[in-house]
Backbone as a chain_set.jsonl record, in Angstrom:
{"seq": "XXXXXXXXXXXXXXXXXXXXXXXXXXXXXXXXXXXXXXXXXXXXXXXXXXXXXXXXXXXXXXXXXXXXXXXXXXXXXXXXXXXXXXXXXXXXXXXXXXXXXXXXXXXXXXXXXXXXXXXXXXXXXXXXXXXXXXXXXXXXXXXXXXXXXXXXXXXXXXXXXXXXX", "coords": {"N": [[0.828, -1.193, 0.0], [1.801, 1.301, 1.279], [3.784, 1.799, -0.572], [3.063, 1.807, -3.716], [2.239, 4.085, -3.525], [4.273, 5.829, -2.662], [6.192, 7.076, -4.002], [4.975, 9.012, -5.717], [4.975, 10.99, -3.687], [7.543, 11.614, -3.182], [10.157, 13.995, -3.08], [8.188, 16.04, -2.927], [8.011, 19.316, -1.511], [8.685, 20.051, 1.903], [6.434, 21.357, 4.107], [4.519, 23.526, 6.27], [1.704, 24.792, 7.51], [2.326, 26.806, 9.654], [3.727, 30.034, 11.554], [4.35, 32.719, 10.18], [3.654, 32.317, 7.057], [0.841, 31.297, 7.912], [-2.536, 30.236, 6.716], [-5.775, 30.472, 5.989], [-7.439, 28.308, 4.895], [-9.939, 26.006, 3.118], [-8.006, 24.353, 1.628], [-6.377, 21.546, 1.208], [-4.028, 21.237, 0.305], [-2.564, 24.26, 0.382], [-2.173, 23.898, 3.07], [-0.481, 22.162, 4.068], [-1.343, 19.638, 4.706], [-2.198, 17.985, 2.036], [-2.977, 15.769, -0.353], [-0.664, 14.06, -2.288], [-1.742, 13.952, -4.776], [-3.218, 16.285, -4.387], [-1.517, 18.258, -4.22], [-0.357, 18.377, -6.608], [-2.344, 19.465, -8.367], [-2.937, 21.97, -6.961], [-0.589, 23.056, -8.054], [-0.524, 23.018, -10.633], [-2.593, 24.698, -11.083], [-1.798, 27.107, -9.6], [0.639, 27.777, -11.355], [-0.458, 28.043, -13.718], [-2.06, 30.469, -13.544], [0.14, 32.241, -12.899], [1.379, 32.294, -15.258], [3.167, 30.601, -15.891], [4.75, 27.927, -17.004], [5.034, 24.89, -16.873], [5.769, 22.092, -17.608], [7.823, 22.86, -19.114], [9.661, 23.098, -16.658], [12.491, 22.111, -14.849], [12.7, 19.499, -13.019], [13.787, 20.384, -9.952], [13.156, 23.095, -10.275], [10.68, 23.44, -10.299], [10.045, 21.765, -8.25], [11.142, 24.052, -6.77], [9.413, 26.103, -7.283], [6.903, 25.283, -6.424], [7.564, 25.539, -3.693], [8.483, 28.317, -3.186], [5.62, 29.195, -3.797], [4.417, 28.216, -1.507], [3.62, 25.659, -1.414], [3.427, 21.914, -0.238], [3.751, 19.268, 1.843], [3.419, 18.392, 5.374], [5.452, 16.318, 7.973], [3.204, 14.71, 9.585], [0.694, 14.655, 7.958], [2.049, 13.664, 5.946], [2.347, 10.628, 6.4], [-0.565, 10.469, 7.06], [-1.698, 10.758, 4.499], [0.205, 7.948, 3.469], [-0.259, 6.002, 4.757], [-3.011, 5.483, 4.701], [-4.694, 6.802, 6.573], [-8.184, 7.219, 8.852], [-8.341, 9.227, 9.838], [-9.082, 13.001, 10.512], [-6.894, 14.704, 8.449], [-6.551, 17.322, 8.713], [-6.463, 17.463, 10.918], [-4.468, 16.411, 12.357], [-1.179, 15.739, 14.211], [2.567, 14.933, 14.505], [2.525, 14.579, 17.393], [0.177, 13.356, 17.885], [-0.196, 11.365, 16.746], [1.117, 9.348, 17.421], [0.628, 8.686, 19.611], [-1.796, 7.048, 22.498], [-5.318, 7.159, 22.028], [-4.461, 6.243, 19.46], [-2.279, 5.46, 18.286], [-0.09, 2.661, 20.15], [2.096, 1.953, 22.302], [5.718, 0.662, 20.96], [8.491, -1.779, 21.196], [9.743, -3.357, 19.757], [10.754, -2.699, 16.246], [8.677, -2.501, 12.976], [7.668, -2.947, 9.683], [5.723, -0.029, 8.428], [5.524, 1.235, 10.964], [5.782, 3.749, 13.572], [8.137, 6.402, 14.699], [8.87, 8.135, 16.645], [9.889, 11.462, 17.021], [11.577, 14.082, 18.086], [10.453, 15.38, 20.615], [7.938, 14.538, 20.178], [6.763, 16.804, 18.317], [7.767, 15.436, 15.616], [7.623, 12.938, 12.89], [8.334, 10.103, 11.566], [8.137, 7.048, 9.163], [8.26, 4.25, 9.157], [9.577, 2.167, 6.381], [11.248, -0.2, 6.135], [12.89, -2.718, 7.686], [15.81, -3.87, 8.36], [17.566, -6.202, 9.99], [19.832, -4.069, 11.795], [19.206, -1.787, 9.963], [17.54, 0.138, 9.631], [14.957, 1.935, 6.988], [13.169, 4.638, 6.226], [10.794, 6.903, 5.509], [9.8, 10.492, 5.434], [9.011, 13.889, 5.894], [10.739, 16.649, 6.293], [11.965, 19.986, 6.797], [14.443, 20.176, 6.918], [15.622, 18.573, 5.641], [14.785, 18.974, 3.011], [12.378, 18.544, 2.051], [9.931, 16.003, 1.058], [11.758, 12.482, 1.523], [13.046, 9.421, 1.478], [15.397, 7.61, 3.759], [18.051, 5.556, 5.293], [19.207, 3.966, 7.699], [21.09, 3.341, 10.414], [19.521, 1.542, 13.068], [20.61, 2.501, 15.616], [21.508, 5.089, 15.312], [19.228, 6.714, 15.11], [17.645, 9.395, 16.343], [15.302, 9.214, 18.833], [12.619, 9.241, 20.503], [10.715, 7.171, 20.79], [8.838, 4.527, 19.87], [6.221, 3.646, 17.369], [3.131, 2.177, 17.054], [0.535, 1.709, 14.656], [-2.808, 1.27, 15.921]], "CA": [[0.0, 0.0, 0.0], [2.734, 2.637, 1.151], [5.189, 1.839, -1.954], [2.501, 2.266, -4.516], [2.195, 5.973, -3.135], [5.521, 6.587, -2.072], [7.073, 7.517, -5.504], [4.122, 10.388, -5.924], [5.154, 12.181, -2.614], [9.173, 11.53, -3.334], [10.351, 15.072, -3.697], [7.255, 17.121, -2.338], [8.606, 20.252, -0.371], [8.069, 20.19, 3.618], [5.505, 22.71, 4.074], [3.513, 22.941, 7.539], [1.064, 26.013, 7.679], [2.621, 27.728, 11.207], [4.42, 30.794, 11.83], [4.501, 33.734, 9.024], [3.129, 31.365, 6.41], [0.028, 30.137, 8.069], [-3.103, 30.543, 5.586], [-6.711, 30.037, 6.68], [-7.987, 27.644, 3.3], [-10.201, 24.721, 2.542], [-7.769, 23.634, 0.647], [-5.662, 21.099, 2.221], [-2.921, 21.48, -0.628], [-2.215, 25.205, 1.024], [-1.962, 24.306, 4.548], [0.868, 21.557, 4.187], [-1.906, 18.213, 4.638], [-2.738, 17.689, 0.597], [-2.35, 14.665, -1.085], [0.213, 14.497, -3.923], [-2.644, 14.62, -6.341], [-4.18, 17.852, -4.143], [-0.144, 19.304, -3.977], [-0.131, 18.317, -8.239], [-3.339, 19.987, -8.667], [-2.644, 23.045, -6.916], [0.813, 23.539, -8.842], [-0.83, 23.301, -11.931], [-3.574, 25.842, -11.038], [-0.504, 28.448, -9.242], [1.183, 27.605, -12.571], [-1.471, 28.943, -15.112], [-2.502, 31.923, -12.948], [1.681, 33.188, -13.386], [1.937, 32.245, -16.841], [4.524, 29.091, -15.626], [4.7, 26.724, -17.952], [5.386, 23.558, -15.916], [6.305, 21.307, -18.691], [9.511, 23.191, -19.568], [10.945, 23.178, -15.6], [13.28, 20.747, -14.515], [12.065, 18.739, -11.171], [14.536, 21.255, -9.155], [12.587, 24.244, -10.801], [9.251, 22.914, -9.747], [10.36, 22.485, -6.988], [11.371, 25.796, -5.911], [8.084, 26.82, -7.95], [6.068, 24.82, -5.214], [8.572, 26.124, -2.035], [8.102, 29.665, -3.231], [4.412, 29.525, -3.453], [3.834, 27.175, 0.028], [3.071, 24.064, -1.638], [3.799, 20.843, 0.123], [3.303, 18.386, 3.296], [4.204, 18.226, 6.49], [5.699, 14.913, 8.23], [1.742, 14.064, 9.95], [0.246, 14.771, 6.769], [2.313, 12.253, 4.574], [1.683, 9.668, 6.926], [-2.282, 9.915, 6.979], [-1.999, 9.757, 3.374], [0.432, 7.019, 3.045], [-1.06, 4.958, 5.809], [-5.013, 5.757, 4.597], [-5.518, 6.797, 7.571], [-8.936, 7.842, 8.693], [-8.473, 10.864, 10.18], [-8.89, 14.035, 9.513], [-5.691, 15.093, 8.489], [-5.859, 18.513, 9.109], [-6.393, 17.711, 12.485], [-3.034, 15.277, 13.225], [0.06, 16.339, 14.565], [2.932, 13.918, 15.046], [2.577, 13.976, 18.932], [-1.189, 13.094, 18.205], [-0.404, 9.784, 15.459], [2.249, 8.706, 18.183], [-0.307, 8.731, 21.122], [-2.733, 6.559, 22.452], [-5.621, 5.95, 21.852], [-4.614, 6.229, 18.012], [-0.955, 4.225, 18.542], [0.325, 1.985, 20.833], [4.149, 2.089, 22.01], [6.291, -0.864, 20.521], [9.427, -2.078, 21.085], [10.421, -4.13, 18.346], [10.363, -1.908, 15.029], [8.63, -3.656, 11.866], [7.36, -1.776, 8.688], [4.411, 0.83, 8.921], [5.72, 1.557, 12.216], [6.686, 5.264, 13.565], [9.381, 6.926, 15.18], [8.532, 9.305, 17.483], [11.221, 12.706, 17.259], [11.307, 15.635, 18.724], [9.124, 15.512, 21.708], [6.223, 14.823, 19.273], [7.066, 17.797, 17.177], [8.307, 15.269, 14.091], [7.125, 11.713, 12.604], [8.845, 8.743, 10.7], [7.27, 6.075, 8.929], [8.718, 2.863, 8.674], [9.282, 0.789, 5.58], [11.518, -1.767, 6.295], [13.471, -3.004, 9.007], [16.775, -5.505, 8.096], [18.539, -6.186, 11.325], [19.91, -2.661, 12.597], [19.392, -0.466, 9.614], [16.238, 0.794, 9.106], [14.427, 2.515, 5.922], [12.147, 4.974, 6.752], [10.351, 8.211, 4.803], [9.62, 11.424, 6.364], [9.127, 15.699, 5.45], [11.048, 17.964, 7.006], [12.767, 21.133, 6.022], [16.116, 20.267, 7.157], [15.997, 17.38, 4.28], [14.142, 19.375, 2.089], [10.647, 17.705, 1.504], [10.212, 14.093, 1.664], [12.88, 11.683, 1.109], [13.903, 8.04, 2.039], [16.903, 7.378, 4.317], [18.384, 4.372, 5.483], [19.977, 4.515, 9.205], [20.812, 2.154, 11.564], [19.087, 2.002, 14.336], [21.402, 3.574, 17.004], [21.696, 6.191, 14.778], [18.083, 7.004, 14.925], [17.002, 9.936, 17.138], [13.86, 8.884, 18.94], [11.057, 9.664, 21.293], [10.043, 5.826, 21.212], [8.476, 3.55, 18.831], [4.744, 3.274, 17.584], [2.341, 1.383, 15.771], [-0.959, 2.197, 14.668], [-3.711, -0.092, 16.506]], "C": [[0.871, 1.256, 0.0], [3.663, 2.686, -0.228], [4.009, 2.412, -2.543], [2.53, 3.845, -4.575], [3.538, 6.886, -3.051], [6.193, 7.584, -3.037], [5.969, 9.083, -5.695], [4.189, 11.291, -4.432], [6.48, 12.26, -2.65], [9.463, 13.43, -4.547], [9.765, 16.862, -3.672], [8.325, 17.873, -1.309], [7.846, 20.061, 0.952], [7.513, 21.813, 3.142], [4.475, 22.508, 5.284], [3.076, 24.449, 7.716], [1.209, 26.622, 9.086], [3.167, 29.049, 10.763], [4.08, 31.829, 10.507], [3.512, 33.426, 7.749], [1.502, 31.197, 6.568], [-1.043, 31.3, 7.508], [-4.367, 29.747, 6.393], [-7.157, 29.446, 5.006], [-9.02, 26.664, 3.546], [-9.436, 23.909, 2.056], [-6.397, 23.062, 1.331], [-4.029, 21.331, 1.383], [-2.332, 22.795, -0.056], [-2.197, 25.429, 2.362], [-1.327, 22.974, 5.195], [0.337, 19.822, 4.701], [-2.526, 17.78, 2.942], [-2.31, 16.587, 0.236], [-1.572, 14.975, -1.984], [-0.741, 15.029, -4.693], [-3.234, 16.226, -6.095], [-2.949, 18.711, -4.402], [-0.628, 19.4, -5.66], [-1.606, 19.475, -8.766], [-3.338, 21.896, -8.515], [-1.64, 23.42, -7.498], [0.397, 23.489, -10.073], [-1.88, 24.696, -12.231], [-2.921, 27.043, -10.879], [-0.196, 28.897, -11.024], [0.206, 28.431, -14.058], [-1.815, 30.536, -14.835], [-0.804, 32.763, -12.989], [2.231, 32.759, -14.174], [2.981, 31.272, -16.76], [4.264, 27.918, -16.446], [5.693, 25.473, -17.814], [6.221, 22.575, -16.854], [7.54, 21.744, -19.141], [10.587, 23.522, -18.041], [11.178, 21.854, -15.089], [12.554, 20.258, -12.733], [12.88, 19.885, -10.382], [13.665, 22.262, -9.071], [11.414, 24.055, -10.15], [9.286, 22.631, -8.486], [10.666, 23.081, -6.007], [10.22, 26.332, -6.344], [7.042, 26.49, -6.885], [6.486, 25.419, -3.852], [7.935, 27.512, -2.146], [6.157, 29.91, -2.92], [3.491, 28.427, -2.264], [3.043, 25.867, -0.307], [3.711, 22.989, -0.666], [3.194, 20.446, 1.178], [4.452, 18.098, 3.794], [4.269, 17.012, 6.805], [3.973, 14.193, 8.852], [0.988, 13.999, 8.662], [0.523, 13.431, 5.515], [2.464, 11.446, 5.427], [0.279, 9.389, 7.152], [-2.105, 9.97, 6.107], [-1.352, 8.734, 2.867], [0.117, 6.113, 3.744], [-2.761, 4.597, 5.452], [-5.518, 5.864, 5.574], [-6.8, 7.479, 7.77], [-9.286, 9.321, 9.67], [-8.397, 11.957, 10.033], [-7.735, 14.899, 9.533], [-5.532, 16.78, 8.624], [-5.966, 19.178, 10.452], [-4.857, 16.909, 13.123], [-2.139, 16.087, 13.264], [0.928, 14.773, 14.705], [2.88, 13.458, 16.118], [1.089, 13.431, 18.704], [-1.357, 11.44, 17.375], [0.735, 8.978, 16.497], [2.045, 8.861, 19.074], [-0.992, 7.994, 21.471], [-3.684, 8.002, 22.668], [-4.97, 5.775, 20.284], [-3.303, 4.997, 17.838], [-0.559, 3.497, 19.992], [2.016, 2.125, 21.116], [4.306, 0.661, 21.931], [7.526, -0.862, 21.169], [10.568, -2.647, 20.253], [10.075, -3.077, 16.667], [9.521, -2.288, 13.665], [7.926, -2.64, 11.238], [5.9, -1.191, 9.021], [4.421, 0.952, 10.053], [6.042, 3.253, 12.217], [7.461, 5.43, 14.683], [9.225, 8.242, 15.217], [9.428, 10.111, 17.316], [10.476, 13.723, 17.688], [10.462, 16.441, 19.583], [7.595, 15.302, 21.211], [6.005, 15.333, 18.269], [7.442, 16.551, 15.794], [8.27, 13.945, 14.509], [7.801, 11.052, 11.587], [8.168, 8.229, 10.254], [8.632, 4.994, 7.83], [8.644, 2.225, 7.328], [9.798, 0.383, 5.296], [12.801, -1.498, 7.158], [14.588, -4.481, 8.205], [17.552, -5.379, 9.014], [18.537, -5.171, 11.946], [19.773, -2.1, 11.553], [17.583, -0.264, 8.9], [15.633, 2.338, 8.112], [13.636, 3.264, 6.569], [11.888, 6.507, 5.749], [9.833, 9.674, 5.57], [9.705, 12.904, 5.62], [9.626, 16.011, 6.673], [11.518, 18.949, 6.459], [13.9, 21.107, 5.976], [16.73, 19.031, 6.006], [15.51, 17.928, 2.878], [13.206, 18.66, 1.449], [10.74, 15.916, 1.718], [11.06, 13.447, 0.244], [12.848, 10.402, 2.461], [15.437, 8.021, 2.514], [16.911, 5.789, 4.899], [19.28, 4.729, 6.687], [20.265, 3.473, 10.001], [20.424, 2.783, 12.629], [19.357, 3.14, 15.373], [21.206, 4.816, 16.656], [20.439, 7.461, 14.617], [17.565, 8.033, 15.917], [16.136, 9.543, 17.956], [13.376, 9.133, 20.149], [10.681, 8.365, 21.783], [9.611, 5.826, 19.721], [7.271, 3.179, 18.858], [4.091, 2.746, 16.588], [0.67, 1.898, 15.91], [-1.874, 1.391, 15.5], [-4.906, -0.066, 15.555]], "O": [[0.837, 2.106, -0.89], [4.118, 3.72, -0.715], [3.696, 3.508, -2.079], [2.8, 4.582, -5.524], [3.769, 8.076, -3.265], [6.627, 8.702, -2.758], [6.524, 10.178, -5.791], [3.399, 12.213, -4.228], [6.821, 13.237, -1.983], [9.232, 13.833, -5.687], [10.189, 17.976, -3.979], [9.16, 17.346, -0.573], [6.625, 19.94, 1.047], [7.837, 22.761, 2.427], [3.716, 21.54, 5.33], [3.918, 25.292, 8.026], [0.171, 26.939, 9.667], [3.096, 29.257, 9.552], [3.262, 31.279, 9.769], [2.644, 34.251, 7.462], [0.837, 30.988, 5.553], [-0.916, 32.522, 7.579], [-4.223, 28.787, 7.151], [-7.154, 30.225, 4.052], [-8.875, 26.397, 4.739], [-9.816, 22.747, 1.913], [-5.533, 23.766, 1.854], [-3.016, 21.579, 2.036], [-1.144, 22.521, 0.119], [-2.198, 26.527, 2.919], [-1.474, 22.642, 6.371], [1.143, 18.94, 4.997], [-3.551, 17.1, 2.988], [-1.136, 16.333, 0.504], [-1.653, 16.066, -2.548], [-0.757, 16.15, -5.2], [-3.566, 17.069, -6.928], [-3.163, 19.86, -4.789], [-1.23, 20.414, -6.012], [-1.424, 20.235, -9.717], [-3.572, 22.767, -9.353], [-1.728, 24.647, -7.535], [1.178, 24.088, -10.812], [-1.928, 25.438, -13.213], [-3.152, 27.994, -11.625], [-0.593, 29.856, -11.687], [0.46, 29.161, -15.016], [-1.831, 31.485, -15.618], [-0.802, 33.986, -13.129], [3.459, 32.672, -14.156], [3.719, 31.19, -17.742], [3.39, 27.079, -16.231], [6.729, 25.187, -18.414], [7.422, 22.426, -16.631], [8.331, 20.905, -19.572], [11.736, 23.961, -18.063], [10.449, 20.874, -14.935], [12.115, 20.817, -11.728], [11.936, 20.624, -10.104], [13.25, 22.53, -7.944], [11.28, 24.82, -9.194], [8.596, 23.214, -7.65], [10.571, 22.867, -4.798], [9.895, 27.28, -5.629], [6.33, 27.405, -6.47], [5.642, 25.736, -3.015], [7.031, 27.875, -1.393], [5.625, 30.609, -2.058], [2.319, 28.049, -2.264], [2.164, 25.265, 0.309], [4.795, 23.403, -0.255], [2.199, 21.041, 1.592], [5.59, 17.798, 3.432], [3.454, 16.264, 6.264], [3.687, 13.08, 8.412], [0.654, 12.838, 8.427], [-0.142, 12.731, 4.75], [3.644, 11.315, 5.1], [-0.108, 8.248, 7.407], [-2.193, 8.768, 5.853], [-1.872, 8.256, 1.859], [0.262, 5.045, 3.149], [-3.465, 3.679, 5.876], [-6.588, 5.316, 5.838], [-6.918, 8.439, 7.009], [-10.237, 10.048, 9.958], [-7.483, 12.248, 9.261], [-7.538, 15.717, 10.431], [-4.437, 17.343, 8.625], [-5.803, 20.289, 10.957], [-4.423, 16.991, 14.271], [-2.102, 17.087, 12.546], [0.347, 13.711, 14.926], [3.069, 12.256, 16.305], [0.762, 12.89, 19.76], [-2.299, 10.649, 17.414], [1.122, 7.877, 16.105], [2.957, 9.217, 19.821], [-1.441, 7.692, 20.365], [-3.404, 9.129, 23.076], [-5.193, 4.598, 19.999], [-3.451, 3.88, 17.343], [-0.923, 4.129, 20.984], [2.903, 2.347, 20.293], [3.632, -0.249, 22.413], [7.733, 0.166, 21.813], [11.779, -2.452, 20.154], [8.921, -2.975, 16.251], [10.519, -2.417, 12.956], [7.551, -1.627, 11.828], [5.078, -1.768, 9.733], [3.309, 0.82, 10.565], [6.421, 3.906, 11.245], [7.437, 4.608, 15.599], [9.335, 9.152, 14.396], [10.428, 9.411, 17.484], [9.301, 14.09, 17.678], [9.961, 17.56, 19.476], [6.52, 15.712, 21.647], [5.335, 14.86, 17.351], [7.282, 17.143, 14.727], [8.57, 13.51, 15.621], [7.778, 11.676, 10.525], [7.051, 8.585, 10.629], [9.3, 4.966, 6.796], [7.564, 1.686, 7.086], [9.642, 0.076, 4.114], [13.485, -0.483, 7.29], [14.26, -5.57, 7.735], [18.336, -4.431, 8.982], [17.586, -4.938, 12.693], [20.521, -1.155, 11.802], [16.905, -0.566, 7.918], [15.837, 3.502, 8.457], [13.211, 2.77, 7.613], [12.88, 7.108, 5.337], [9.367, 9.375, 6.67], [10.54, 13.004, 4.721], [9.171, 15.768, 7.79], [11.51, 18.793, 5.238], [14.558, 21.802, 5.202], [17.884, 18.742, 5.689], [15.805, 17.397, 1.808], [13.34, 18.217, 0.309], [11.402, 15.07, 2.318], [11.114, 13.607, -0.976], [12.71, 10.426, 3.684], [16.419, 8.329, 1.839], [15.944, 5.029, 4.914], [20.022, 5.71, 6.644], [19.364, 2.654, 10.182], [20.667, 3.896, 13.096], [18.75, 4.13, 15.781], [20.791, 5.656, 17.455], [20.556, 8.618, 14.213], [16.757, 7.425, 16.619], [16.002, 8.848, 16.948], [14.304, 9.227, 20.953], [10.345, 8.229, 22.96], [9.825, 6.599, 18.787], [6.83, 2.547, 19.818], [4.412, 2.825, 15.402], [-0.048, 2.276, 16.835], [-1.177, 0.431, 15.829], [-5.797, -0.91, 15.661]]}, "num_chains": 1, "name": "protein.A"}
């Protein structure tokens, strides 16, 4: 389920509607919970309204074209949509998907798991576990949008370890 998706959020800018930024919308694409297709949708709509003609910028370009005009998702965000979760995503936070009742704490790591950081503030998502080095996907700004890393364990910041129930 998460692979199928993964490749259409690979590349999205971190974008979390707080501070300077934050935008009162409907539209979940401008307040950093959109699906790819809602981020793709709105970048094509930005795109026509300033004469951008998408088709001639390089992936880099596009995405500084999305950064500049506050496109993207935040780390809670691309986990309710690569999980399907049913909540309403523009209510989750990571301290709230890495809480009961919604998760459980684990111990043992195994895929579609998360990885609690930053007191809550910031969410992982597991997909795949080989011995100590674990895969995992995630938005932030300090990686610049979402991207796959590979870590071993130790190496792993963490808060604790959770699974959905």
């Amino acid at each position: 389920m998460v692979g199928d998706k993964l490749s259409s959020y690979l590349g999205l800018p971190y974008f979390s509607n707080v501070g300077r930024h934050k935008v009162m919308s409907r539209n979940n694409a401008l307040v950093g919970k959109g699906s790819a297709k809602e981020i793709a949708l709105q970048t094509i709509e930005f795109a026509n309204l300033q004469n951008v003609k998408l088709l001639e910028l390089t992936p880099p370009q596009i995405y500084n074209f999305q950064k500049k005009n506050h496109l993207g998702i935040d780390c809670s965000g691309l986990v309710c949509h690569l999980l399907d979760l049913k909540y309403d995503v523009r209510k989750t936070s990571a301290d709230m998907l890495t809480s009961a009742p919604i998760s459980k704490p684990v111990k043992k790591l195994m895929k579609n798991d998360l990885i609690r950081q930053k007191n809550g503030k910031h969410v992982l998502l597991v997909l795949n576990v080989n011995k100590d080095l674990v895969t995992y996907v995630h938005s932030s700004v300090a990686n610049h949008g979402v991207v796959v890393e590979t870590k071993k364990l130790k190496d792993i910041p963490n808060d604790g370890f959770w699974r959905i129930n």
